[in-house]
N, CA, C and O atoms as a GROMACS GRO file, in nm:
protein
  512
    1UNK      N    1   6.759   5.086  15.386
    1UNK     CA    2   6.690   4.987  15.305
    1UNK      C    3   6.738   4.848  15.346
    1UNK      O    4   6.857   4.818  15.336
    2UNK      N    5   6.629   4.748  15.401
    2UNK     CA    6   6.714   4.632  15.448
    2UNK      C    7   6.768   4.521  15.356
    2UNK      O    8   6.682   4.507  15.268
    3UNK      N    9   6.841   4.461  15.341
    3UNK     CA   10   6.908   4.391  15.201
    3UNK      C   11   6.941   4.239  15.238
    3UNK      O   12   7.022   4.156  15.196
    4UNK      N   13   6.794   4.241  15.383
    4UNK     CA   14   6.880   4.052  15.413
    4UNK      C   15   6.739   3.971  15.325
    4UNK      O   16   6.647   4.024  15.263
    5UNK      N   17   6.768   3.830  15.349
    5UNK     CA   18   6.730   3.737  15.234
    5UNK      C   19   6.578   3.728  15.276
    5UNK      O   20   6.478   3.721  15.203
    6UNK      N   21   6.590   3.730  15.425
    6UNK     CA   22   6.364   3.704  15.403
    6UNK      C   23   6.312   3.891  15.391
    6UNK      O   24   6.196   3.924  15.366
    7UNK      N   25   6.400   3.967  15.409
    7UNK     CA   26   6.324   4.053  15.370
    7UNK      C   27   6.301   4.067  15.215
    7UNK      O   28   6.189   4.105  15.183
    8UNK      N   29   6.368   4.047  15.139
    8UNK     CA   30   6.364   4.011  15.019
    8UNK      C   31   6.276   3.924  14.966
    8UNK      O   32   6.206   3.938  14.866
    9UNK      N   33   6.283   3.835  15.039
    9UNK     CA   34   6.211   3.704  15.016
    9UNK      C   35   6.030   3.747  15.024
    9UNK      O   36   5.937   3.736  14.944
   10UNK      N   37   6.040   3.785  15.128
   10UNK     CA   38   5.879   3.924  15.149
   10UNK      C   39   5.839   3.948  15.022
   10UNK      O   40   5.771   3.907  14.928
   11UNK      N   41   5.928   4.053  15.069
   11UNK     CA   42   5.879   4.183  14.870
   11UNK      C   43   5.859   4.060  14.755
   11UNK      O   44   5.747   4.064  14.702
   12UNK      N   45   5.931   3.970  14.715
   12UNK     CA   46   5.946   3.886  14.610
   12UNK      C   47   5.792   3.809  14.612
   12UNK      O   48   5.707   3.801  14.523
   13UNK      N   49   5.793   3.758  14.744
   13UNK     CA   50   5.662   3.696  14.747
   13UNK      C   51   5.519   3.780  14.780
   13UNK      O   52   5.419   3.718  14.814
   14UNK      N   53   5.520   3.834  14.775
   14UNK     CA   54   5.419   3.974  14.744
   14UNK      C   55   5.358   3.992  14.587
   14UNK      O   56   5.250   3.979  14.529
   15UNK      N   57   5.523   4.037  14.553
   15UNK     CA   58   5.486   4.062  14.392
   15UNK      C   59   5.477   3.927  14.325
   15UNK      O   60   5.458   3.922  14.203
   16UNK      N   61   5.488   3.836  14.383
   16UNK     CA   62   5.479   3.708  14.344
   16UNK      C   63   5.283   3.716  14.337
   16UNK      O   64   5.208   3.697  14.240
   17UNK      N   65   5.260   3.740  14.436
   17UNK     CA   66   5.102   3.728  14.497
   17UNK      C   67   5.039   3.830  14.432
   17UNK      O   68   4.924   3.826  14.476
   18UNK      N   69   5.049   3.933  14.341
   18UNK     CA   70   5.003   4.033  14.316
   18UNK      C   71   4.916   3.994  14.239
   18UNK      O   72   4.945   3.888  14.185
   19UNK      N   73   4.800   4.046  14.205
   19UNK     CA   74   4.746   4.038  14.043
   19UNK      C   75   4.818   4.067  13.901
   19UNK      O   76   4.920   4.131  13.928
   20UNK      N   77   4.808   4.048  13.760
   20UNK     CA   78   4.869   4.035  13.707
   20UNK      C   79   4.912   4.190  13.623
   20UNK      O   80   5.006   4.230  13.555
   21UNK      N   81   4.753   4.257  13.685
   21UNK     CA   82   4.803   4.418  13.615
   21UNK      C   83   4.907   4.469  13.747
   21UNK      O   84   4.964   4.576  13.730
   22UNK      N   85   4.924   4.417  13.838
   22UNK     CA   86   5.037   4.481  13.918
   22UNK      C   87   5.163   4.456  13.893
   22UNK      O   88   5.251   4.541  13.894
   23UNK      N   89   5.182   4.317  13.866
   23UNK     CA   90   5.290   4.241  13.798
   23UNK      C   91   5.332   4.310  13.716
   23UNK      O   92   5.429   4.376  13.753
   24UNK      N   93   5.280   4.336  13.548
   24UNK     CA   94   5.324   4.382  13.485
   24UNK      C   95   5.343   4.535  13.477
   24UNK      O   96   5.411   4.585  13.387
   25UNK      N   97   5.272   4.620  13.586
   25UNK     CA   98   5.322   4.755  13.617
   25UNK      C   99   5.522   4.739  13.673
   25UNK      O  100   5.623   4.787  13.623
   26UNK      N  101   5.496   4.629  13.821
   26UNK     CA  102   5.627   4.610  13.836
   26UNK      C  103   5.711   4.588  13.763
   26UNK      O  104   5.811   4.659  13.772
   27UNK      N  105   5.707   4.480  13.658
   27UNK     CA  106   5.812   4.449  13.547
   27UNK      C  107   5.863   4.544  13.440
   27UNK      O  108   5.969   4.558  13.379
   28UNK      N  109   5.749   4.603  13.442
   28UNK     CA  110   5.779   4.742  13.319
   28UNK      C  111   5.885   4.828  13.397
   28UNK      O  112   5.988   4.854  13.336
   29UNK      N  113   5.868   4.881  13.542
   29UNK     CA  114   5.930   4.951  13.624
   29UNK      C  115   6.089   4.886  13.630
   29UNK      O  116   6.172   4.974  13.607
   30UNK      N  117   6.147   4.760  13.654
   30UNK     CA  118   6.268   4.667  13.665
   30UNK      C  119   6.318   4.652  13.569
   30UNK      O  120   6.436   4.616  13.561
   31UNK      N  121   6.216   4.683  13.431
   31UNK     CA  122   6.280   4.663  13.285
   31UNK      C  123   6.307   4.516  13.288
   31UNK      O  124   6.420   4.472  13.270
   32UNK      N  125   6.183   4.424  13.317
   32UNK     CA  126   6.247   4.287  13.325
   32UNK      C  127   6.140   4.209  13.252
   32UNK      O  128   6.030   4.252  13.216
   33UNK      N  129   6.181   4.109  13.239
   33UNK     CA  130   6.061   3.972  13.185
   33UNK      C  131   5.968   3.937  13.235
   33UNK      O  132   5.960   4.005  13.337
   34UNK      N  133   5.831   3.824  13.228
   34UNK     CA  134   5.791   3.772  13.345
   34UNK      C  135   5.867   3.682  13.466
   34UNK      O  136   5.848   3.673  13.588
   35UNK      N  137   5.981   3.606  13.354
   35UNK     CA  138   6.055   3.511  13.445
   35UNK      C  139   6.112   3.589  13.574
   35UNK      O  140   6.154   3.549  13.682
   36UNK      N  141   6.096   3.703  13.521
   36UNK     CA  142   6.189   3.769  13.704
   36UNK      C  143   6.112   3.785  13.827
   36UNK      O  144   6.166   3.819  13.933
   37UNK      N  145   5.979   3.761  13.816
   37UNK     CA  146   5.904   3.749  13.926
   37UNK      C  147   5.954   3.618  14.000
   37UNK      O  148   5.997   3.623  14.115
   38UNK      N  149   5.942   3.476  13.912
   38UNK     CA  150   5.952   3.384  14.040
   38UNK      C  151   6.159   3.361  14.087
   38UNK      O  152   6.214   3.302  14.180
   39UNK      N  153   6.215   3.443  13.964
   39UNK     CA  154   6.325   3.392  13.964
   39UNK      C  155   6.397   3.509  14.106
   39UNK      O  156   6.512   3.478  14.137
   40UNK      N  157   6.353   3.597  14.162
   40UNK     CA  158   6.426   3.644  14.276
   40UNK      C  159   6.327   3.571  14.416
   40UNK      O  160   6.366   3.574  14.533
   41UNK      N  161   6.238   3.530  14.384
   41UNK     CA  162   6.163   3.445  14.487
   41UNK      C  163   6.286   3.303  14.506
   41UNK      O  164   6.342   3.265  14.609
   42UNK      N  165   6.293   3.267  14.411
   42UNK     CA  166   6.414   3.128  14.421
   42UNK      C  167   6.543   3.192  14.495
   42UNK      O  168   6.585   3.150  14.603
   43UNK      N  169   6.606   3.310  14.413
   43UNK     CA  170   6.721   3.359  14.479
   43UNK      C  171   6.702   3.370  14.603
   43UNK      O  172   6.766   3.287  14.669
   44UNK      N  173   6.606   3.475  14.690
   44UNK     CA  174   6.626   3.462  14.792
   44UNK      C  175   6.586   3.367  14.924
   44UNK      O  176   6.611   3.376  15.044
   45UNK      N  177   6.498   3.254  14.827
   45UNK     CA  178   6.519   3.132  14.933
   45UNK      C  179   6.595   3.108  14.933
   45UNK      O  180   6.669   3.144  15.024
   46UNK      N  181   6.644   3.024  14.827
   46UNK     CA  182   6.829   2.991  14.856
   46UNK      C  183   6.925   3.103  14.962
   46UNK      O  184   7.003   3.079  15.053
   47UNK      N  185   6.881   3.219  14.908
   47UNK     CA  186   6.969   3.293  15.036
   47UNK      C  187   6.925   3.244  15.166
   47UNK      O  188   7.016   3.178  15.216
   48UNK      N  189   6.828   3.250  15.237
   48UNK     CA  190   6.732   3.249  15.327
   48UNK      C  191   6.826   3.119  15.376
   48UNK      O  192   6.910   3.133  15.465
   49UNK      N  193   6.808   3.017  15.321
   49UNK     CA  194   6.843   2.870  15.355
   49UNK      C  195   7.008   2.850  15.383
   49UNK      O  196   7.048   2.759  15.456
   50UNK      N  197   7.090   2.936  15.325
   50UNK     CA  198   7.203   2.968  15.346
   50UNK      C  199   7.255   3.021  15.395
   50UNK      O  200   7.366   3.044  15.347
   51UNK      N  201   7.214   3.089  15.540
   51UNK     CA  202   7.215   3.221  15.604
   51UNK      C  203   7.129   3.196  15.722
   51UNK      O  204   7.186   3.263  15.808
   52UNK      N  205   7.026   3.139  15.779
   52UNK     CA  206   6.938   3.088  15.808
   52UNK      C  207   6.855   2.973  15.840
   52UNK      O  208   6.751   2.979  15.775
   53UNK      N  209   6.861   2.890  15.900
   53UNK     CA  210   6.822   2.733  15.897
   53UNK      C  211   6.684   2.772  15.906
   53UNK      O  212   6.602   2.750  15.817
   54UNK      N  213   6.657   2.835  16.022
   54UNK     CA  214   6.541   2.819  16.135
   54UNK      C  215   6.394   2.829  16.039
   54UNK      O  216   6.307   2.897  16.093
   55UNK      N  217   6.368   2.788  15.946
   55UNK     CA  218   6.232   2.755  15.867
   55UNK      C  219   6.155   2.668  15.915
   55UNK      O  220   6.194   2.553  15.934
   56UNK      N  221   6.026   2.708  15.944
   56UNK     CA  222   5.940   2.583  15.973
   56UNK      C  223   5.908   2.528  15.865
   56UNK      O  224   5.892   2.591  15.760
   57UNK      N  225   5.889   2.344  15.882
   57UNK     CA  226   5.810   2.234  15.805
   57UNK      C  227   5.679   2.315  15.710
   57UNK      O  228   5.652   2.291  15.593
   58UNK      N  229   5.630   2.387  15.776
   58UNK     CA  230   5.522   2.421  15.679
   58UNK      C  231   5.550   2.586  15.589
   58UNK      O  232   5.483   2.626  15.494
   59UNK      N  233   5.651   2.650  15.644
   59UNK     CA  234   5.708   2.688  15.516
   59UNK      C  235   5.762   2.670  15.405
   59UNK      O  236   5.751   2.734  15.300
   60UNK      N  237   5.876   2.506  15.455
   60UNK     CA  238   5.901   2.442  15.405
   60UNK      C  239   5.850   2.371  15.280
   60UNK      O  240   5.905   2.352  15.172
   61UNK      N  241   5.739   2.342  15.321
   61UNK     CA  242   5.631   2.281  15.214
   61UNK      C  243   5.545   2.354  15.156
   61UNK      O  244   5.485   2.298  15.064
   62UNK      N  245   5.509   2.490  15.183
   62UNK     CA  246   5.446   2.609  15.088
   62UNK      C  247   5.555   2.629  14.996
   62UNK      O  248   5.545   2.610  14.875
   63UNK      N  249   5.636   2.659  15.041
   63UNK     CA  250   5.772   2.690  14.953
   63UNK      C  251   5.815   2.572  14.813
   63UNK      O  252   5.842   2.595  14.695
   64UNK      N  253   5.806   2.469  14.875
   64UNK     CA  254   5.849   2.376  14.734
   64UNK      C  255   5.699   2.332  14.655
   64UNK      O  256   5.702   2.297  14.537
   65UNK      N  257   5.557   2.340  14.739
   65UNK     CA  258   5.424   2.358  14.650
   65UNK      C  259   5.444   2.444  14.534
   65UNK      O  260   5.428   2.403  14.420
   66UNK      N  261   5.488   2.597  14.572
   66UNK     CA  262   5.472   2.706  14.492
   66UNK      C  263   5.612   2.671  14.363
   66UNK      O  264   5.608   2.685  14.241
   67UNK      N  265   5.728   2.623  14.453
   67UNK     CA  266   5.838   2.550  14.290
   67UNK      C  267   5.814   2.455  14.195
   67UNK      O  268   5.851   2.442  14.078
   68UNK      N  269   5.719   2.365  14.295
   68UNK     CA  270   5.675   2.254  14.213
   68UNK      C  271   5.574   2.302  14.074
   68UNK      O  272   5.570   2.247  13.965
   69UNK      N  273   5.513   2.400  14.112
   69UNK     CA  274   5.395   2.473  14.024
   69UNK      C  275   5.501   2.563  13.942
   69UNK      O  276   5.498   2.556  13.819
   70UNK      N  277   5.591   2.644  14.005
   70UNK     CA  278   5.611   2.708  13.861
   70UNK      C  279   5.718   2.606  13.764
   70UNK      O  280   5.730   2.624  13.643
   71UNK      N  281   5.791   2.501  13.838
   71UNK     CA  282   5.906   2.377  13.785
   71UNK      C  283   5.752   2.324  13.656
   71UNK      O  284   5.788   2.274  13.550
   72UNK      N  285   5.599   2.342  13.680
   72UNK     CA  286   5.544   2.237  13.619
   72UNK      C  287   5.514   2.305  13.431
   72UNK      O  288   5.486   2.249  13.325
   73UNK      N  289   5.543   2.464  13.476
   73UNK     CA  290   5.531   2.525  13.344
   73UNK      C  291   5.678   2.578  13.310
   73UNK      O  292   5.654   2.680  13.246
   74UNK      N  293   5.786   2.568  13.316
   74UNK     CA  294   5.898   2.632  13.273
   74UNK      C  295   5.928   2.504  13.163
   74UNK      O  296   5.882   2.390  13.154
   75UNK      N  297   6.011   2.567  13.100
   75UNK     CA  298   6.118   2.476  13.030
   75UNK      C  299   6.080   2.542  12.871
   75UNK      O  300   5.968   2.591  12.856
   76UNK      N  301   6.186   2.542  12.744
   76UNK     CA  302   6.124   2.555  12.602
   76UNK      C  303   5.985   2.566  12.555
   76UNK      O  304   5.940   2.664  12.495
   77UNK      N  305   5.892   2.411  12.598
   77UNK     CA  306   5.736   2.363  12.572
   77UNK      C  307   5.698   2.501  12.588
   77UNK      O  308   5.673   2.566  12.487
   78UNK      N  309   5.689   2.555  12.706
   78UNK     CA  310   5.560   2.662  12.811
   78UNK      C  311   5.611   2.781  12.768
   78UNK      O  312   5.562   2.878  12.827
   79UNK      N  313   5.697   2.807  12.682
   79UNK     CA  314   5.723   2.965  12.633
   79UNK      C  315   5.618   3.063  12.655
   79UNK      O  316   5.654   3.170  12.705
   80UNK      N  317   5.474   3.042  12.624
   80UNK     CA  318   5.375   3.120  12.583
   80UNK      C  319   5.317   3.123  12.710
   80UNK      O  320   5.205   3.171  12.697
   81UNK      N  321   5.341   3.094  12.828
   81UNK     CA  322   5.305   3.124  12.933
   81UNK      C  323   5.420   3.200  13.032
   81UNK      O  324   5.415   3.182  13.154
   82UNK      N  325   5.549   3.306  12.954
   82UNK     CA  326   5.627   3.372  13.028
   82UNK      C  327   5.631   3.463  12.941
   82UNK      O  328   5.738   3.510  12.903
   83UNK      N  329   5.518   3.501  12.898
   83UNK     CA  330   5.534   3.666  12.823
   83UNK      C  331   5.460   3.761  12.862
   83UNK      O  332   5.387   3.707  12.946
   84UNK      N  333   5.429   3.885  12.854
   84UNK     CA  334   5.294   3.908  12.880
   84UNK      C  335   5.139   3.881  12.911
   84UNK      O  336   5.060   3.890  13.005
   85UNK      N  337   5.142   3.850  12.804
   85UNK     CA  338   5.021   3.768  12.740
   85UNK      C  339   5.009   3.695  12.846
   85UNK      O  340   4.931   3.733  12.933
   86UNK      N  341   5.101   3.549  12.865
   86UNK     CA  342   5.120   3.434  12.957
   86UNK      C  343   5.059   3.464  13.062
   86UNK      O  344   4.951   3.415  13.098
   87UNK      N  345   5.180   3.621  13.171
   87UNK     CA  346   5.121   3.638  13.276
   87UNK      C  347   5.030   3.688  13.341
   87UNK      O  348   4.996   3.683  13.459
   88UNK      N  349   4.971   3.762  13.202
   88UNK     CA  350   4.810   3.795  13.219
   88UNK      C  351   4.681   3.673  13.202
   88UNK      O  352   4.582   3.697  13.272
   89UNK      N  353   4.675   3.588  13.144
   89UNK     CA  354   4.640   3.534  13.056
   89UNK      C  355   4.617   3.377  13.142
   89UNK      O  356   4.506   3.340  13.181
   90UNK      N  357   4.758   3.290  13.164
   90UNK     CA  358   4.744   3.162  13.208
   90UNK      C  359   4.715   3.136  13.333
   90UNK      O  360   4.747   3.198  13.435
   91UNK      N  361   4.642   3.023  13.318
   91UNK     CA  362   4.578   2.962  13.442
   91UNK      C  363   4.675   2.924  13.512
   91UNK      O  364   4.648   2.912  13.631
   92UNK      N  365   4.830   2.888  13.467
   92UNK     CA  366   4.914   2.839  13.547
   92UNK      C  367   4.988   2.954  13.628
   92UNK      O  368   5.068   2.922  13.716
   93UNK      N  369   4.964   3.087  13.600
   93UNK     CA  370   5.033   3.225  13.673
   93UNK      C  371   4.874   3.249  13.760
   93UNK      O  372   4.889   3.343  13.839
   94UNK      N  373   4.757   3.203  13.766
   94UNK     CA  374   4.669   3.243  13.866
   94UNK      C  375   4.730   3.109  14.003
   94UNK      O  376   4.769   3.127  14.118
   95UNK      N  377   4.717   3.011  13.939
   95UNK     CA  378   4.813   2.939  14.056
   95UNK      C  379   4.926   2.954  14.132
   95UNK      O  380   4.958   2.912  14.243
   96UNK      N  381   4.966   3.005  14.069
   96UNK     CA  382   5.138   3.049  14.123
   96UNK      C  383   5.122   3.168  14.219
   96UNK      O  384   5.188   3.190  14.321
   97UNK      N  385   4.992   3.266  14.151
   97UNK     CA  386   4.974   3.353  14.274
   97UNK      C  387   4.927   3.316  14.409
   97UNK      O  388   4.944   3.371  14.518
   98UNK      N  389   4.850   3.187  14.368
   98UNK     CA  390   4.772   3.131  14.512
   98UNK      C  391   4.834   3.064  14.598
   98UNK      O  392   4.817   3.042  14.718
   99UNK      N  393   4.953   3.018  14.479
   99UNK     CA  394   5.104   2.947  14.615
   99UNK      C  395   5.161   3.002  14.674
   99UNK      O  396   5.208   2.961  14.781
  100UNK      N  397   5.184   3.162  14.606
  100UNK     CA  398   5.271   3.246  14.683
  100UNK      C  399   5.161   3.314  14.783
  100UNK      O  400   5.245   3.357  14.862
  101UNK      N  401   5.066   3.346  14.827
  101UNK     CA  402   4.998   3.391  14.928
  101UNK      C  403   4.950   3.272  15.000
  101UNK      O  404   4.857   3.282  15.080
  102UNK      N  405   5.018   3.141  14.971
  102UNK     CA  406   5.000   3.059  15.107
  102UNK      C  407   5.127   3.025  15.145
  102UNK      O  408   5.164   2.946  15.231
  103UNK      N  409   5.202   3.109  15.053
  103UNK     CA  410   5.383   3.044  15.135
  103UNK      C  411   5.351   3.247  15.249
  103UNK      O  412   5.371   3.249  15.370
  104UNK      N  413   5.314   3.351  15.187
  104UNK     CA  414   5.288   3.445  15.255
  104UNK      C  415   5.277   3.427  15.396
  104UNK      O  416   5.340   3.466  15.494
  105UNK      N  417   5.121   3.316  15.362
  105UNK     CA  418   5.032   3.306  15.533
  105UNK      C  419   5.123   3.244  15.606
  105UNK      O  420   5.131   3.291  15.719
  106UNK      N  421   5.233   3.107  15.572
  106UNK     CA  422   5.311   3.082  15.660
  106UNK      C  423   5.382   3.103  15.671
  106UNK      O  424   5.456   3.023  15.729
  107UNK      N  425   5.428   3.217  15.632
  107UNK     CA  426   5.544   3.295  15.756
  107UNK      C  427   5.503   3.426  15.786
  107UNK      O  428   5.575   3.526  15.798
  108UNK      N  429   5.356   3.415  15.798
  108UNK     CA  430   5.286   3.510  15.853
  108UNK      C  431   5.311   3.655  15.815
  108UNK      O  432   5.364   3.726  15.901
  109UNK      N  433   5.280   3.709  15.698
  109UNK     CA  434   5.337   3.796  15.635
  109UNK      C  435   5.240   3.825  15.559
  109UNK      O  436   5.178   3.744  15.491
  110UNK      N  437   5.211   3.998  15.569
  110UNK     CA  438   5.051   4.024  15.466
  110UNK      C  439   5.091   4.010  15.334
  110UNK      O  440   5.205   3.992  15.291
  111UNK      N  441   4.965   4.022  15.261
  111UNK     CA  442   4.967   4.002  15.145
  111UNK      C  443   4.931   4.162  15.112
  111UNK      O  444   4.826   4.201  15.164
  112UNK      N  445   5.022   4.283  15.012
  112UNK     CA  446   5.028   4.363  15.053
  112UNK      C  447   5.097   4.441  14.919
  112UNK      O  448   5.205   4.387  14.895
  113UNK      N  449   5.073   4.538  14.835
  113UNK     CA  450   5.158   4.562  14.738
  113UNK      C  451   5.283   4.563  14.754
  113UNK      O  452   5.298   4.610  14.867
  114UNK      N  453   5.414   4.533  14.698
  114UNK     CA  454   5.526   4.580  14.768
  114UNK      C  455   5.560   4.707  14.669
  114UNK      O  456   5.508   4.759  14.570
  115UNK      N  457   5.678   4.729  14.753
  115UNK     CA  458   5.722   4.890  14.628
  115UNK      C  459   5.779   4.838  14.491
  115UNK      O  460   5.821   4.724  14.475
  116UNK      N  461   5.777   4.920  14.409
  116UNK     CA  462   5.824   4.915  14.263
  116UNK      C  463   5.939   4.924  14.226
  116UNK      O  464   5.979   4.862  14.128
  117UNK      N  465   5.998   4.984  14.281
  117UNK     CA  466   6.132   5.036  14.279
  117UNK      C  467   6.232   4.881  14.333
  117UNK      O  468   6.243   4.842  14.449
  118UNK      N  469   6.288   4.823  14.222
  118UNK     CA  470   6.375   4.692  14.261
  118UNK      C  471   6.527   4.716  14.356
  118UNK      O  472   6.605   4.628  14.390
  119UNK      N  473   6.534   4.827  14.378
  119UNK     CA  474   6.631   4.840  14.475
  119UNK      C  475   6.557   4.834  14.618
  119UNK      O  476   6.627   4.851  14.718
  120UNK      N  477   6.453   4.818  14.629
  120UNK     CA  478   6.411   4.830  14.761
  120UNK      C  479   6.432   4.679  14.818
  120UNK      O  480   6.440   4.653  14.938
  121UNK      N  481   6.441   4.585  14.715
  121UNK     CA  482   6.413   4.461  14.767
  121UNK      C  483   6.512   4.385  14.775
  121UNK      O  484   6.488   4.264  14.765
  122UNK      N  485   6.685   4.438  14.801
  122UNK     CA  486   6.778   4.412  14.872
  122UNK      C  487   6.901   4.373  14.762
  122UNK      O  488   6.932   4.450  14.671
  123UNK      N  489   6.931   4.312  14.772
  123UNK     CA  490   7.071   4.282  14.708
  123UNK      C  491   7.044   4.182  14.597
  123UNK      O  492   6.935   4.127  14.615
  124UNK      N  493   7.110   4.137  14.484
  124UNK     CA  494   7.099   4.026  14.400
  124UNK      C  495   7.142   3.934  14.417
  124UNK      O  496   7.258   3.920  14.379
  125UNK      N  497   7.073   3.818  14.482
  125UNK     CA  498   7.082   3.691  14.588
  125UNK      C  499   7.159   3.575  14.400
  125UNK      O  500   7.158   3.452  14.409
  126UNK      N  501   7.199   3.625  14.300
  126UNK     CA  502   7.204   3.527  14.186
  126UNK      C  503   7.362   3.575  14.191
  126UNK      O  504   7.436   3.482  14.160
  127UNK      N  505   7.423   3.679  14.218
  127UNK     CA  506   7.568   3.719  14.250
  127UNK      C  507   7.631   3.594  14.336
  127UNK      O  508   7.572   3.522  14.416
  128UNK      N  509   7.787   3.590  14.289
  128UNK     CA  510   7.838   3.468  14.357
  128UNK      C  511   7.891   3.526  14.512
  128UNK      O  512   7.939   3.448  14.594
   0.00000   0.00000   0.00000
């Protein structure tokens, strides 16, 4: 099972890209929130970037498009768009899917179910 940061980074941005009944099949499976979709996408950029320079400019900039979009709904206010409901539901999680299948296209990477099973998708990049 490979456990480095863009393979991770893959799977993350996949289920990032998924529709939202896939999403919440995955989350039910991880026993997790909605927030855990974009929050191992962050972990393993940061890994990626720490481990890794060699990113192109235009990953670069798919990559902080798709933070800037989910940075524009987080915080206390946007509660009601990180629940269920939210990630079925808000217009701001159909965007977030469309950032993550254009951070996908540039680094050339299908858009593609990933597996369910959260051990497949490497190590916990939030560990010190």
């Amino acid at each position: 099972m490979p456990s480095d940061a863009k393979h991770s980074l893959k799977l993350s941005l996949q289920a990032l890209a998924q529709p939202a009944d896939f999403q919440l099949l995955l989350l039910d499976s991880w026993a997790e929130p909605p927030a855990e979709l974009p929050e191992r996408v962050v972990q393993a950029w940061r890994a990626l970037l720490a481990r890794n320079t060699d990113v192109t400019p235009e990953q670069r900039s798919a990559m902080s498009a798709l933070f800037d979009k989910i940075e524009a709904f987080s915080g206390p206010s946007n509660n009601e768009h990180w629940s269920e409901y939210g990630l079925r539901e808000s217009e701001h999680w159909n965007h977030v899917r469309s950032r993550a299948r254009t951070c996908l296209d540039a680094f050339h990477w299908p858009l593609e179910a990933p597996p369910l099973d959260i051990k497949d998708y490497g190590e916990d990049f939030s560990s010190p």
